[in-house]
GUMIVEX-959380 format. One record per atom (N, C-alpha, C): residue number from 1; residue in three letters; x, y, z. Coordinates in steps of 0.001 Angstrom, whole numbers. Layout:
N
     n   res      east     north        up
   NUM   ALA         X         Y         Z
...
This chain:
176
     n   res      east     north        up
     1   UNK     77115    112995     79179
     1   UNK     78466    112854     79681
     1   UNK     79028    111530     79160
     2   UNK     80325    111657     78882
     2   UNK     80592    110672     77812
     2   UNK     81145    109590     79285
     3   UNK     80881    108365     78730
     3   UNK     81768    106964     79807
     3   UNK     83348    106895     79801
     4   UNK     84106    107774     80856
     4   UNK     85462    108057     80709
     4   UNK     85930    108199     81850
     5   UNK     87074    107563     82472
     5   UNK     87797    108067     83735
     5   UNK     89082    108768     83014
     6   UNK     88979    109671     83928
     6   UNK     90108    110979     83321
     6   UNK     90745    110964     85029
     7   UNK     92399    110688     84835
     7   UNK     93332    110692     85875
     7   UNK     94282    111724     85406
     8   UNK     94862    112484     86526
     8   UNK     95863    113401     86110
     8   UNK     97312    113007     87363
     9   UNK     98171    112081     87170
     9   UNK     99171    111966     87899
     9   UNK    100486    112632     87525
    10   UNK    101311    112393     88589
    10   UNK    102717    113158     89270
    10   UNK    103425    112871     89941
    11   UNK    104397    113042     89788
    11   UNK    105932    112570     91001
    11   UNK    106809    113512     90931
    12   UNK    107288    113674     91993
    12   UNK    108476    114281     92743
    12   UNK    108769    113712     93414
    13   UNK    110581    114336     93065
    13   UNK    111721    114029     94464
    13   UNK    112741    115098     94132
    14   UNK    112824    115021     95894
    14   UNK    113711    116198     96273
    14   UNK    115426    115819     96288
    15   UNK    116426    116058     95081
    15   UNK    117548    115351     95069
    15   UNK    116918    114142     94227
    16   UNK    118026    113509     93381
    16   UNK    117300    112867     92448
    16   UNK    118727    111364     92078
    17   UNK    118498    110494     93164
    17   UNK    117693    110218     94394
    17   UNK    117590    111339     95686
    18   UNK    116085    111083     95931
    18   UNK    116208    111800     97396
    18   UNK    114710    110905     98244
    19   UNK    114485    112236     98820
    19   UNK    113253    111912     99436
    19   UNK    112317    111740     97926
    20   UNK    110628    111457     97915
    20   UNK    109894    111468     96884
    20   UNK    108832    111412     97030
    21   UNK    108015    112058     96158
    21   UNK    106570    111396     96421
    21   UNK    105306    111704     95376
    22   UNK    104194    111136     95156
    22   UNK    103580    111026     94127
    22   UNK    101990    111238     94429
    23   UNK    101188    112010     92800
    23   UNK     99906    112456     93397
    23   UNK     99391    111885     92542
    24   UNK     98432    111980     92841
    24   UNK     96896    111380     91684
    24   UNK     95762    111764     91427
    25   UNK     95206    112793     90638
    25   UNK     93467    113023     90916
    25   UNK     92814    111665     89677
    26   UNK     91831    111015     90527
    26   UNK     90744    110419     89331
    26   UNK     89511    110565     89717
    27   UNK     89046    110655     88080
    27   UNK     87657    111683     88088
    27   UNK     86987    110761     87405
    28   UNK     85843    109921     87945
    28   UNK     85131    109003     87375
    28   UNK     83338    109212     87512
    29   UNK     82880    108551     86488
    29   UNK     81201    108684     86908
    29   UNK     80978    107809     87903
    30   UNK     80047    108069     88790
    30   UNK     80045    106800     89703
    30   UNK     78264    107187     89841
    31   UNK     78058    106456     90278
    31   UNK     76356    106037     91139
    31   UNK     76103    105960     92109
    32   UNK     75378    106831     93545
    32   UNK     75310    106335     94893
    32   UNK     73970    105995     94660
    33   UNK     73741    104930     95505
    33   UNK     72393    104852     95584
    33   UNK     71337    104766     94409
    34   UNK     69877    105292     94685
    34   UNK     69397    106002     93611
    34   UNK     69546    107141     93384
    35   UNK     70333    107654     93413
    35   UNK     70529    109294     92824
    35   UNK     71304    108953     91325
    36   UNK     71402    109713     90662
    36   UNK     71818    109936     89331
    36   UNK     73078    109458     88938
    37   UNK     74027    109293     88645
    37   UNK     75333    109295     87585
    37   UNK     75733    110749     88223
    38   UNK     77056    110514     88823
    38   UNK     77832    112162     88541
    38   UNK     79431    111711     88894
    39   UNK     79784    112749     88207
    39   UNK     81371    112675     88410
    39   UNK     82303    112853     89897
    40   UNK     82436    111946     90116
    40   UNK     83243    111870     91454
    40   UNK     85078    112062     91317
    41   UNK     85385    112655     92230
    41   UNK     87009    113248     92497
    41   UNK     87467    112263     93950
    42   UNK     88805    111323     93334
    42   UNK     89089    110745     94270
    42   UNK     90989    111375     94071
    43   UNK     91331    111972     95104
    43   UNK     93147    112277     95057
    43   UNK     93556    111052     95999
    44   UNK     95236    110587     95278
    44   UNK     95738    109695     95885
    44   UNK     97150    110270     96344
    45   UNK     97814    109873     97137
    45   UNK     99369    109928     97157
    45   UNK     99652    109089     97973
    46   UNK    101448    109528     97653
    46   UNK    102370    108397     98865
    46   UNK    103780    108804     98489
    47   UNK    104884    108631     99641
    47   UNK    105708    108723     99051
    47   UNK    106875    107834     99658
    48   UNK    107972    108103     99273
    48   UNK    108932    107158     99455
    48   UNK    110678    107867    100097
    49   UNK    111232    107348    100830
    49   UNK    112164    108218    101802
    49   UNK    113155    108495    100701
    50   UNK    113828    107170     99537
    50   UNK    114973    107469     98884
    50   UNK    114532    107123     97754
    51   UNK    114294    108100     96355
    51   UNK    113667    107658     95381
    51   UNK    114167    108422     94121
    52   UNK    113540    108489     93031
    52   UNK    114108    109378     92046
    52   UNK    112832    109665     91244
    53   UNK    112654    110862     90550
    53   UNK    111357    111248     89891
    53   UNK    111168    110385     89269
    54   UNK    111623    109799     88261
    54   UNK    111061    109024     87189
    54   UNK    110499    107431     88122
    55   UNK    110532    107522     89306
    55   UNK    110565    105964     90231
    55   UNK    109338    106661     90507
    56   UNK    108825    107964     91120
    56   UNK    107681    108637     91581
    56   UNK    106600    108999     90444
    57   UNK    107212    109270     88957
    57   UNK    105730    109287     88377
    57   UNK    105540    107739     87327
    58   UNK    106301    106766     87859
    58   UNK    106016    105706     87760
    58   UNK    104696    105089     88368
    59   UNK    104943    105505     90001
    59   UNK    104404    104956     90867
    59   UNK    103189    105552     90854
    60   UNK    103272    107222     90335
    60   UNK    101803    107648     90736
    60   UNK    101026    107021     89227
    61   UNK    101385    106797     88094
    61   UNK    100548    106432     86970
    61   UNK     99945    104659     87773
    62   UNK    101304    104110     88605
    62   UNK    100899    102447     88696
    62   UNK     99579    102989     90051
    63   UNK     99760    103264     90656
    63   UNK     98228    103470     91674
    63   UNK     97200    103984     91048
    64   UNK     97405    105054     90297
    64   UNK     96143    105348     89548
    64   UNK     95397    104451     89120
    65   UNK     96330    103832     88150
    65   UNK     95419    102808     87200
    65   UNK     95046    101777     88249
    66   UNK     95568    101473     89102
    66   UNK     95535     99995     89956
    66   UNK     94298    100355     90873
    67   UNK     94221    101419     91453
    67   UNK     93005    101673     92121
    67   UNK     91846    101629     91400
    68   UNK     91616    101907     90222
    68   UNK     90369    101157     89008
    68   UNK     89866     99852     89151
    69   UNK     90418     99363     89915
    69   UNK     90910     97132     89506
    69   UNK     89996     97323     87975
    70   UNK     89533     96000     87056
    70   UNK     88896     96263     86133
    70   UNK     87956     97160     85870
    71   UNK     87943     98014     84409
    71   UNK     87405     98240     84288
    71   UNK     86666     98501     82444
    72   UNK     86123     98619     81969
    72   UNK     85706     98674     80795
    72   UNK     86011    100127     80121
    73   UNK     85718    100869     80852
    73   UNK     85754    102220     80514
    73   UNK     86717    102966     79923
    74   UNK     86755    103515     79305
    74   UNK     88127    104433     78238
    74   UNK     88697    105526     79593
    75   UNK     90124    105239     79529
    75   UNK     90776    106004     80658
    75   UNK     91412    107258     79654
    76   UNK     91525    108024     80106
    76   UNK     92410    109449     79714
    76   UNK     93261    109417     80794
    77   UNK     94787    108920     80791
    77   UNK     95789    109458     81656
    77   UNK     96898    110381     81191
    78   UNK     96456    111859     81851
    78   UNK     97541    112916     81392
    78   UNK     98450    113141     82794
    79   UNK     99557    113250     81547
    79   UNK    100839    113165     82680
    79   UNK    101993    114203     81682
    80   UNK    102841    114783     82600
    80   UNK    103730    115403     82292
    80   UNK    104987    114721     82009
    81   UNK    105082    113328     82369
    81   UNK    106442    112588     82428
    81   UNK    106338    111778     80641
    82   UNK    107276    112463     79753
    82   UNK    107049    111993     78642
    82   UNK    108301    110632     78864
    83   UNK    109128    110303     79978
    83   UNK    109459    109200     80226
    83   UNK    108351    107719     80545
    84   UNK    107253    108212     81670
    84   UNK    106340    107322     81212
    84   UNK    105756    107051     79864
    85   UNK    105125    107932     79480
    85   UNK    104602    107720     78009
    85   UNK    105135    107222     77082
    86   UNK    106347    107896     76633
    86   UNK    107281    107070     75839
    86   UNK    107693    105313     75878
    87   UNK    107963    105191     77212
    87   UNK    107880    103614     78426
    87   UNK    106813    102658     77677
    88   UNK    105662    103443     77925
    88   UNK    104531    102389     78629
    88   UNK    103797    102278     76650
    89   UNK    104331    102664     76137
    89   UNK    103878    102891     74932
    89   UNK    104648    102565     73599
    90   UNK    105620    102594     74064
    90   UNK    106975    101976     72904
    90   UNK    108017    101208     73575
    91   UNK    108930    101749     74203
    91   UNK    110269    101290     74713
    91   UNK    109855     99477     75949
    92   UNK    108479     99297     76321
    92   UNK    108802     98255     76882
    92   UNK    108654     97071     76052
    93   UNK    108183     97464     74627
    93   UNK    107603     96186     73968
    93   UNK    109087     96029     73445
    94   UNK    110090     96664     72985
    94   UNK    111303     96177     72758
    94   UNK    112555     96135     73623
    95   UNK    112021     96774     74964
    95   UNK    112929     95559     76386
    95   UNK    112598     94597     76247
    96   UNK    111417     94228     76544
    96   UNK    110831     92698     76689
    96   UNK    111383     91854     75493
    97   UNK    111834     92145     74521
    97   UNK    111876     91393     73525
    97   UNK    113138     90954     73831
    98   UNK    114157     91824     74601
    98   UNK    115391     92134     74726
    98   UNK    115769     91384     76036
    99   UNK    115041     90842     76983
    99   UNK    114814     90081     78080
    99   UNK    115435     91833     78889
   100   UNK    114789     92359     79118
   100   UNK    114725     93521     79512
   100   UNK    116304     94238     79401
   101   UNK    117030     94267     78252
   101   UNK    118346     95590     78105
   101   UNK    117915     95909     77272
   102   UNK    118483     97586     77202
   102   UNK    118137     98809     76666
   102   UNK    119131     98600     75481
   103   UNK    119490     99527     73874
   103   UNK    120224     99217     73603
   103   UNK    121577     99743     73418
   104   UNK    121736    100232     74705
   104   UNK    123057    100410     75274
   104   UNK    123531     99090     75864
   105   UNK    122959     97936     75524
   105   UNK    122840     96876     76136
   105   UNK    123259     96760     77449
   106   UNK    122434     97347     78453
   106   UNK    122623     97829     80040
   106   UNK    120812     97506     80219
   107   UNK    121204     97161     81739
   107   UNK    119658     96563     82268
   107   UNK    118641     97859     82224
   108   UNK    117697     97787     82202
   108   UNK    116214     98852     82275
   108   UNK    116463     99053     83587
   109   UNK    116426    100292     83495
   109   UNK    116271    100885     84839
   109   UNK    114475    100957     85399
   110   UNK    114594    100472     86337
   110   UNK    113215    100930     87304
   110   UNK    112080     99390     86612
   111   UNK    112749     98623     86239
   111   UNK    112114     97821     85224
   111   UNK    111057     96826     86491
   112   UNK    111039     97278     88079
   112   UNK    110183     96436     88484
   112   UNK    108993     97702     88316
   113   UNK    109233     98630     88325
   113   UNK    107840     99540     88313
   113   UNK    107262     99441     86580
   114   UNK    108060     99239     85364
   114   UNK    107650     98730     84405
   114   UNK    106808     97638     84327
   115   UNK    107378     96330     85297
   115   UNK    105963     95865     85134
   115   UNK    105006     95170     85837
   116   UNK    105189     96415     86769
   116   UNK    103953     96820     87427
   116   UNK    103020     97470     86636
   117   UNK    103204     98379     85878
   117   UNK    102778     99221     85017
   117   UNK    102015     98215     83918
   118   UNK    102708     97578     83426
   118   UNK    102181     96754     82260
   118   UNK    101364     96035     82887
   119   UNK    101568     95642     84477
   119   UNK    100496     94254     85007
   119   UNK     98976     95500     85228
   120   UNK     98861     96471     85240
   120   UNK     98026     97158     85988
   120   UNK     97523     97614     84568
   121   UNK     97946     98397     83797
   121   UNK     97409     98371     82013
   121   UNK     96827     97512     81367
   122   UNK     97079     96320     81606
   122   UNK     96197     95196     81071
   122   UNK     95002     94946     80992
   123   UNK     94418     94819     79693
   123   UNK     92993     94472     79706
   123   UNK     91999     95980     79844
   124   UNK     92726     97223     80119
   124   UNK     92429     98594     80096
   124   UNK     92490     99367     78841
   125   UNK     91574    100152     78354
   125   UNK     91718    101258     77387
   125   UNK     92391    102056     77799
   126   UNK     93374    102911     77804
   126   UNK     94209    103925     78134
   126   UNK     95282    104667     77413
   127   UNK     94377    105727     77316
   127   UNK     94906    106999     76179
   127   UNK     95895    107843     77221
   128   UNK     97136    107375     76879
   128   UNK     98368    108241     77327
   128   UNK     98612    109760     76720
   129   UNK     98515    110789     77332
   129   UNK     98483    112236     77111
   129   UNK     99605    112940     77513
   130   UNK    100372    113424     77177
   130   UNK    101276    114474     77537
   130   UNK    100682    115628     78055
   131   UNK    101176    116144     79158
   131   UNK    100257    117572     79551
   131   UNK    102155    118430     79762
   132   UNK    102090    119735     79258
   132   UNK    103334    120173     79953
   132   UNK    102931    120487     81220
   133   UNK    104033    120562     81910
   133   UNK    104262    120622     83534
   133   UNK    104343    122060     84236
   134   UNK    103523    122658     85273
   134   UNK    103923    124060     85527
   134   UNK    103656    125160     84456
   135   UNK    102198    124770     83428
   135   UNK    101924    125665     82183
   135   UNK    100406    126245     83192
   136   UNK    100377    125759     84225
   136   UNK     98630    125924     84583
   136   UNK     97433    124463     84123
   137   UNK     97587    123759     83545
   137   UNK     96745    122676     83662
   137   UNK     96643    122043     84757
   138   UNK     95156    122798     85345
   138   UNK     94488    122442     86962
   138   UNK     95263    121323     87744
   139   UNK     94343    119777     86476
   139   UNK     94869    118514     87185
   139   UNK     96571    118273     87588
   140   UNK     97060    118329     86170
   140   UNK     98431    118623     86745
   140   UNK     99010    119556     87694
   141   UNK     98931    120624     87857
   141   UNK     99070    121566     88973
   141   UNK     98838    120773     90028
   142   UNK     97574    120338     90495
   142   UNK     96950    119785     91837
   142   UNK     97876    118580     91850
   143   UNK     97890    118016     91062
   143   UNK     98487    116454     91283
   143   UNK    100531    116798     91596
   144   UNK    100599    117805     91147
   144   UNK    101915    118537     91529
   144   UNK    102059    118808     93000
   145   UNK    100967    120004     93386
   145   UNK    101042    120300     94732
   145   UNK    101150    119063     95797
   146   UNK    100143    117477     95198
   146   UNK    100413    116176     96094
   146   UNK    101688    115859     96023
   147   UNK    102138    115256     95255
   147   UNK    103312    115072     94814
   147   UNK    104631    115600     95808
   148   UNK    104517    116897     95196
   148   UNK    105794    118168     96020
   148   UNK    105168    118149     97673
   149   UNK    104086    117898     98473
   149   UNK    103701    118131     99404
   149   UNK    104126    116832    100008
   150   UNK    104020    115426     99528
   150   UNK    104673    114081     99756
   150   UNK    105903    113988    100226
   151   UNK    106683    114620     99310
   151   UNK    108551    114675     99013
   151   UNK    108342    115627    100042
   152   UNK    108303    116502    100706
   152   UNK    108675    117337    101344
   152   UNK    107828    117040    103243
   153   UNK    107616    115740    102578
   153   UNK    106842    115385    104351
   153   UNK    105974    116227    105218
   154   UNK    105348    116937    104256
   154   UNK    104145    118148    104499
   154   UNK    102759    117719    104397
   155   UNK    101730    117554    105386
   155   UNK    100579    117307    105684
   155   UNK     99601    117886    105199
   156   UNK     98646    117469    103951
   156   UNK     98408    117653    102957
   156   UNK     96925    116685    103212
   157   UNK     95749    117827    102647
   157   UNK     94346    116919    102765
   157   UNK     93935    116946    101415
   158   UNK     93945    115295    101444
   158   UNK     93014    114835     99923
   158   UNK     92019    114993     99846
   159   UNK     91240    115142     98502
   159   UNK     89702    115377     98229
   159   UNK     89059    113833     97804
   160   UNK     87934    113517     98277
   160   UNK     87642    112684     98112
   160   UNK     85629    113309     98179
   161   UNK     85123    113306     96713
   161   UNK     83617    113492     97151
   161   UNK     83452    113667     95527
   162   UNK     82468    114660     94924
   162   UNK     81399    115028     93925
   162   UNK     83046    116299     93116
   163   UNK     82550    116187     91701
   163   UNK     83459    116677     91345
   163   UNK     82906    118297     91369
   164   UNK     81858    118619     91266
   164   UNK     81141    119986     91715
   164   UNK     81477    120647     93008
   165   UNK     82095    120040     93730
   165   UNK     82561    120509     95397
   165   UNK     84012    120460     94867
   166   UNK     84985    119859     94199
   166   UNK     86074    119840     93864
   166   UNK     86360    121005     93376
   167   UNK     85729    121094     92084
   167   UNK     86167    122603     91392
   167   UNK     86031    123694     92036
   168   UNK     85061    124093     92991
   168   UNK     84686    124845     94008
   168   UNK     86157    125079     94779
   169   UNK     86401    123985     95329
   169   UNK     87451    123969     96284
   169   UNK     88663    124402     95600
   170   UNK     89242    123674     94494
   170   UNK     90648    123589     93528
   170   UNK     90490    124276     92721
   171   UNK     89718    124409     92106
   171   UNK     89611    124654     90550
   171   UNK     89010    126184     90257
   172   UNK     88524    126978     91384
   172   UNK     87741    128248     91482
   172   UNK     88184    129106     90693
   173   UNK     89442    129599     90523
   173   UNK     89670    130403     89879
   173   UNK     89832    130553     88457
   174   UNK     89757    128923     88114
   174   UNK     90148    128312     86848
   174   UNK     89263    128447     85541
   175   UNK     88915    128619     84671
   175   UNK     87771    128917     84139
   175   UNK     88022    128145     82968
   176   UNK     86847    127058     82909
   176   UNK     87131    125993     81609
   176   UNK     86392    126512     80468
């Protein structure tokens, strides 16, 4: 098994601004004890009363990574928001240059979750992935259902254990 945390985050909001809210699965090797190396499933969310999608899959990429604190390991973060990706990968190295305007020469929008983003990326390997949205890709799906279950103030149980009890649970019908 190769040394890799693989995260699949998401945001929604209902009305855009509206209500909002954001999911997270990360799937890391971890160690209990003396027992072996195995892949562990941790889901995150949260959401926010007045927000806008692109503020929600901001937030779910900035917890993902931030719940890591350091780490060495090569991250895979797939996400459907080709606004993050695009962001966190091109467009902030020439805000910043720009003392953050776009060049519509108008301020960056959402530019405190930018850099948050950049403070939480730092010093991290992290391979930004496009996944399309609503095609059936598990993680995304699941990290959807958090997300849409957030924004909609619906009581919603995270998985937190062995990623072998995960797929069981989420992933059953799914066939990799």
């Amino acid at each position: 098994m190769q040394s890799k945390t693989i995260i699949f985050s998401d945001g929604a909001s209902k009305g855009n601004p509206g209500p909002g809210g954001w999911g997270a699965i990360i799937m890391q090797k971890s160690k209990i004890k003396n027992q072996k190396e195995e892949m562990r499933v941790t889901e995150i969310g949260g959401k926010d009363k007045h927000t806008t999608n692109n503020r929600m899959e901001l937030t779910a990429a900035i917890n993902a990574l931030d719940s890591l604190g350091k780490t060495k390991e090569e991250i895979v973060l797939h996400t459907d928001s080709s606004y993050v990706i695009n962001g966190i990968t091109g467009w902030v190295y020439g805000w910043q240059k720009k003392n953050w305007i776009t060049s519509q020469k108008e301020q960056v929008m959402n530019r405190d979750l930018w850099e948050k983003l950049i403070a939480v990326s730092a010093g991290k390997k992290i391979k930004w992935n496009y996944v399309g949205g609503h095609i059936g890709v598990p993680g995304n799906e699941r990290a959807d259902v958090i997300a849409t279950s957030f924004a909609d103030s619906e009581e919603i149980k995270l998985f937190k254990g062995k990623f072998s009890d995960y797929f069981t649970e989420h992933w059953a019908d799914v066939v990799a």
